[in-house]
C-alpha positions as CSV (number, residue, x, y, z in Angstrom):
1,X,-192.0,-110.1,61.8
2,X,-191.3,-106.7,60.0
3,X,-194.7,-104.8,59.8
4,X,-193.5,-103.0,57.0
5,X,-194.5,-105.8,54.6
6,X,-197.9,-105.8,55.9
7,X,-200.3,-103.6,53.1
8,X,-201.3,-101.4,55.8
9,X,-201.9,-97.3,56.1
10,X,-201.2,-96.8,59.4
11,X,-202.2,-93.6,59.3
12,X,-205.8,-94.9,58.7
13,X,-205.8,-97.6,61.6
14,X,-208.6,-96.2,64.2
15,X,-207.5,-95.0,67.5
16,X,-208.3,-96.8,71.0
17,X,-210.0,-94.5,72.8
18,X,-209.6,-95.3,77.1
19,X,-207.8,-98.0,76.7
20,X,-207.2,-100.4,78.8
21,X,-205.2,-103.7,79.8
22,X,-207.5,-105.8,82.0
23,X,-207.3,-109.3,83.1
24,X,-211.0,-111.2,82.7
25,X,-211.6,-114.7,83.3
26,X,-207.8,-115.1,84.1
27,X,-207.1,-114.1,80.7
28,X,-205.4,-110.8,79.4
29,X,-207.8,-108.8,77.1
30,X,-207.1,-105.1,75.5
31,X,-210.0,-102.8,75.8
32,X,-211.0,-99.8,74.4
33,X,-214.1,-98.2,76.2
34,X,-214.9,-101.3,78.3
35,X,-214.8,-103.2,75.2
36,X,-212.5,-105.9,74.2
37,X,-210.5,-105.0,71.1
38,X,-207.8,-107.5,71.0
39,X,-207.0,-110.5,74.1
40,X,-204.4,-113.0,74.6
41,X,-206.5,-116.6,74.3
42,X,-203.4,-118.7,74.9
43,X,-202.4,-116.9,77.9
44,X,-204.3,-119.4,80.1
45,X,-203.5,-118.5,84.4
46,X,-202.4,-114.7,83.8
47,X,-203.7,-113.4,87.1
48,X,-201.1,-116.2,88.4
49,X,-198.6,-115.2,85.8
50,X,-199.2,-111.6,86.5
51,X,-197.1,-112.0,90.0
52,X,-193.8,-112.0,88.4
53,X,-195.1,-109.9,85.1
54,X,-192.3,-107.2,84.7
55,X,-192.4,-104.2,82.4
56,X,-189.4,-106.0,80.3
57,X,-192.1,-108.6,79.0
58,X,-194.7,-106.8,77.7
59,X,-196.0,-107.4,74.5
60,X,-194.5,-105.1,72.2
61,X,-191.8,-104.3,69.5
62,X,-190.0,-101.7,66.6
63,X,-192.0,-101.8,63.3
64,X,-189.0,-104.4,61.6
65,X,-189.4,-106.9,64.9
66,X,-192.8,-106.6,65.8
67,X,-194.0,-108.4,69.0
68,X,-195.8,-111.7,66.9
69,X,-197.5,-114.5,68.8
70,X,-200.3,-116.9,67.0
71,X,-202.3,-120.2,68.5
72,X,-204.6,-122.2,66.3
73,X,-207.0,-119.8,65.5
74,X,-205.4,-116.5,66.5
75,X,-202.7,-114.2,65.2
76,X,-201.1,-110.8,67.5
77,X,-199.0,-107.8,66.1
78,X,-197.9,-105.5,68.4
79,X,-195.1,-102.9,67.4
80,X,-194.2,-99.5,68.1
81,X,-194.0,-96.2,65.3
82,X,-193.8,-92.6,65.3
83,X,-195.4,-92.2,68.9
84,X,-198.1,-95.0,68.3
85,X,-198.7,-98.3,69.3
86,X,-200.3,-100.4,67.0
87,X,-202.2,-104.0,68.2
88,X,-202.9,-106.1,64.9
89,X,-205.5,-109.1,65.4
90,X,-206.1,-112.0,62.9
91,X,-207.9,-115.8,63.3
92,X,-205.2,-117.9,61.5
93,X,-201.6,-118.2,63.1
94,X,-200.4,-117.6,59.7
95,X,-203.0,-115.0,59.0
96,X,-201.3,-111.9,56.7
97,X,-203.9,-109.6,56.7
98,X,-205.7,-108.2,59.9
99,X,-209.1,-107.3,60.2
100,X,-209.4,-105.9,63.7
101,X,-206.5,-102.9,63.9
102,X,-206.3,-100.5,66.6
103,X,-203.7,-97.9,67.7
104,X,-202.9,-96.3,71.3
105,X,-200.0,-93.9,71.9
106,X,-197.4,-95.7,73.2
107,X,-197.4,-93.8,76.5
108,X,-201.0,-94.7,77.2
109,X,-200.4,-98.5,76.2
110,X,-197.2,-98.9,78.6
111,X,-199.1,-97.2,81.2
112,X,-202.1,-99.2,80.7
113,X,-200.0,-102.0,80.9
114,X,-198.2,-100.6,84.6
115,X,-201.6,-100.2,86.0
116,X,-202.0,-104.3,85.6
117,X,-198.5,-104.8,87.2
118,X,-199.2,-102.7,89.6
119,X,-202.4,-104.0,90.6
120,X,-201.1,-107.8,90.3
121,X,-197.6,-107.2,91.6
122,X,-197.2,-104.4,93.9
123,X,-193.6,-102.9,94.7
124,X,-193.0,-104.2,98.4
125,X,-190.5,-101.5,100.4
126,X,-187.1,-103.5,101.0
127,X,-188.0,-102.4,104.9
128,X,-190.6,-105.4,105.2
129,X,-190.0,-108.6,106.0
């Protein structure tokens, strides 16, 4: 999806302050101060998942191809502008407009996002057996 259709001032969407990527009840939820800002209900099994997670797949996109995944009652955005990551959240699939909106810079979303790999998939030395 192109986020630039959406009627959205990005420049008013509220910042994420320590956010996080956590895995709760074997589901993937964002956070923002311990509290859940945005999850991933479809995503049933992510700790298992999480094993052979790399940083290729995660959820995000340019502002013309955003990252856009929807389940019955549940819509995602994720894309990336100007420095910011921006994590759109709606209860239709086919919802337009997006009442919970949050933004993290993009460094601190990709790193929040290496953490969980890291913790779920650790880099094992070529050395071992």
């Amino acid at each position: 999806m192109d986020a630039r259709d959406l009627d959205l001032d990005l420049d008013l969407v509220p910042v994420a302050s320590d956010f996080a990527v956590e895995l709760r009840d074997r589901l993937i939820e964002l956070t923002s101060g311990g509290r859940r800002i945005a999850w991933f209900p479809a995503w049933e099994n992510a700790d298992r998942d999480l094993r052979h997670f790399v940083a290729g797949e995660v959820p995000i996109g340019p502002i013309d191809d955003a990252f856009d995944e929807a389940d019955d009652e549940w819509r995602i955005l994720i894309f990336e502008r100007a420095g910011w990551v921006y994590i759109l959240e709606a209860d239709a699939p086919q919802a337009t407009s997006f009442p919970r909106r949050w933004r993290v810079t993009r460094d601190r979303y990709l790193q929040a996002w290496a953490e969980l790999m890291l913790r779920y998939n650790p880099p094992v030395p070529l050395d071992e057996s």
